[in-house]
Backbone bond lengths (Angstrom), bond angles and torsions (degrees), N, CA, C in turn:
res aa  C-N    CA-C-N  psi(-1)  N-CA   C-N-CA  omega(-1)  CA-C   N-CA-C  phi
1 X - - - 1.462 - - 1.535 111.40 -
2 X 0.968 124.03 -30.55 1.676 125.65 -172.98 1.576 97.62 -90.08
3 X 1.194 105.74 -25.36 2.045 92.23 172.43 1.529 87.63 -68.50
4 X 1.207 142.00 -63.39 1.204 140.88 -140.78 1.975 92.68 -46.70
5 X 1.936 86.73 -72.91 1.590 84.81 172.28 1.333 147.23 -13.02
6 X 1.046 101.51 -65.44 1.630 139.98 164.89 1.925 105.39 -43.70
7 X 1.150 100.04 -55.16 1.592 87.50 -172.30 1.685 95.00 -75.63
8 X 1.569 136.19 -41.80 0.837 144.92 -135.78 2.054 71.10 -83.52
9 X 1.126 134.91 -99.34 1.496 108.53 -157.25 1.282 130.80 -56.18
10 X 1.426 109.22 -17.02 1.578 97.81 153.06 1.399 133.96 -50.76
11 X 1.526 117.00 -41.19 1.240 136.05 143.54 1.405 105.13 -8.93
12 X 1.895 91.80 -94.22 1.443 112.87 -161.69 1.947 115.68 -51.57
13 X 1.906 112.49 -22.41 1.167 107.70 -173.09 1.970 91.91 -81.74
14 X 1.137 131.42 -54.47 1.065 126.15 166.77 1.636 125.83 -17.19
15 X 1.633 108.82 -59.09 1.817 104.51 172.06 1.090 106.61 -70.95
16 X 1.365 128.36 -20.99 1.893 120.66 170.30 0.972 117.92 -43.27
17 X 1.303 101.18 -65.25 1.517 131.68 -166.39 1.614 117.78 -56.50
18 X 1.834 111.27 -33.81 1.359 119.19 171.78 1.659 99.19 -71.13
19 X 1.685 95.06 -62.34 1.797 82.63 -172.55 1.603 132.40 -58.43
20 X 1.188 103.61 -25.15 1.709 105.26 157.33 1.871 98.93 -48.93
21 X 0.933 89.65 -62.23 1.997 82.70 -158.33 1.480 104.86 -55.37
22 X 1.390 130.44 -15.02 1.299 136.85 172.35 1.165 123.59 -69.36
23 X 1.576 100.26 -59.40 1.667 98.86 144.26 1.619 151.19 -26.63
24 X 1.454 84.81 -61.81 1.854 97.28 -175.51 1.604 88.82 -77.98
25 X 0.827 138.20 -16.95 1.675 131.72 -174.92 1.579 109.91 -72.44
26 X 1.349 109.45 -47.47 1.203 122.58 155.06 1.442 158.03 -49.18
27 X 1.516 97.65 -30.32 1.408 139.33 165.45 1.462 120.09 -82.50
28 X 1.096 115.91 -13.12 1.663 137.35 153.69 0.984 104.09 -66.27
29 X 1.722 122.55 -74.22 1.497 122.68 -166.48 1.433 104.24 -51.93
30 X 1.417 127.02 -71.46 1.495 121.07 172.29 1.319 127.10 -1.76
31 X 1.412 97.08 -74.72 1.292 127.26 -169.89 1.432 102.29 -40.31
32 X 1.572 125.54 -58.01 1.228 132.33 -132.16 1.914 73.25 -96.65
33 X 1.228 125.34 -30.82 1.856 112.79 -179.43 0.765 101.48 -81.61
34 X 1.465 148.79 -29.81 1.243 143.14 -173.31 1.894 116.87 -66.96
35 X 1.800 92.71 -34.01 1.686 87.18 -170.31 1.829 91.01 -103.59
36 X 1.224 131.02 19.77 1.208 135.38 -166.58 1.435 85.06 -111.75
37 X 1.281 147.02 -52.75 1.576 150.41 157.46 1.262 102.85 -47.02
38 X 1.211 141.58 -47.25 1.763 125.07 -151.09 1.316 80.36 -108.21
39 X 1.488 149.62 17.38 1.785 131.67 162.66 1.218 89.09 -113.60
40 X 1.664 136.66 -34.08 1.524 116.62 -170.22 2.267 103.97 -85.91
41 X 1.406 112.13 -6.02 1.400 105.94 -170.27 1.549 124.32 78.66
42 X 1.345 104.75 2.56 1.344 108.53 -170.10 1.690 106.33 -100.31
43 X 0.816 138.46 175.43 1.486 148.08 -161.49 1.562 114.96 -156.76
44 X 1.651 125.96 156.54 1.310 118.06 179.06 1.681 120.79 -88.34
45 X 1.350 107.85 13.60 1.633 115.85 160.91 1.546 102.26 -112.93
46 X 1.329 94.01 163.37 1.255 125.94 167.43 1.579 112.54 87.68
47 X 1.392 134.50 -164.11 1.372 132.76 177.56 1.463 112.93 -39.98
48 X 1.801 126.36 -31.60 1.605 132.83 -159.04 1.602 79.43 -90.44
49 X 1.349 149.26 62.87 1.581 123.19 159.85 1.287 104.20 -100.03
50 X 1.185 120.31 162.01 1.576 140.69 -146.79 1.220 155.89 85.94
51 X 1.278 87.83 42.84 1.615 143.37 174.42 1.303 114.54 -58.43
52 X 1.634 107.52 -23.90 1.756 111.65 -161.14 1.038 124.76 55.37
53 X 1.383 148.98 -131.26 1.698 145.65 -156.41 1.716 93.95 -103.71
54 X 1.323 132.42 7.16 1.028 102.96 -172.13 1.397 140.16 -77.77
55 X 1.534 117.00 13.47 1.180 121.88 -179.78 1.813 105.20 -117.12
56 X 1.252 94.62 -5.56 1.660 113.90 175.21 1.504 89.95 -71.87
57 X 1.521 114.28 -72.18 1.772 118.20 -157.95 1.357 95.04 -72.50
58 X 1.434 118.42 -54.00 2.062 94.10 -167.09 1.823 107.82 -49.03
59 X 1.853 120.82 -17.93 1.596 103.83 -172.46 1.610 95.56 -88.00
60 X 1.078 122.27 -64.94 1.871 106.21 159.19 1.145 137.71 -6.03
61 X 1.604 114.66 -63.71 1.669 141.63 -172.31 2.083 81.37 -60.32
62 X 1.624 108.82 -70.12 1.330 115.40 -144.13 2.060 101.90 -78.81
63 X 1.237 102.34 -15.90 1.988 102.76 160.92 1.050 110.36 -86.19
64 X 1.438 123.44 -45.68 1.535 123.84 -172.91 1.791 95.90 90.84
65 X 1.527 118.08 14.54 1.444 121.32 158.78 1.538 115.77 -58.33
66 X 1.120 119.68 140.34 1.364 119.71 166.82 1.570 119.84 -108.33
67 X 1.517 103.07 161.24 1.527 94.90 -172.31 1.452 125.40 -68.39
């Protein structure tokens, strides 16, 4: 039973470990729309929309909700 264990959080540190990197991979892209919006003045309302998910993922990214 404790091998079982044993593989089972190795496992579980393993899908961490991907979804962290999914994350921070992600948090790049943001990043780079986020300061690409606050140097051009434009925002994802109003006439400037087409932004794509980015006000979807920064409320995701910033709850830690998933889709």
């Amino acid at each position: 039973r404790l091998r079982d264990t044993g593989q089972f959080v190795v496992a579980e540190l393993a899908a961490l470990e991907r979804e962290q990197a999914r994350v921070d991979a992600r948090a790049v892209t943001l990043e780079r729309e986020l300061r690409g919006l606050m140097q051009s003045g434009t925002g994802t309302r109003g006439p400037h929309r087409g932004h794509g998910d980015l006000t979807r993922d920064m409320e995701i990214w910033g709850h830690g909700d998933r889709e």
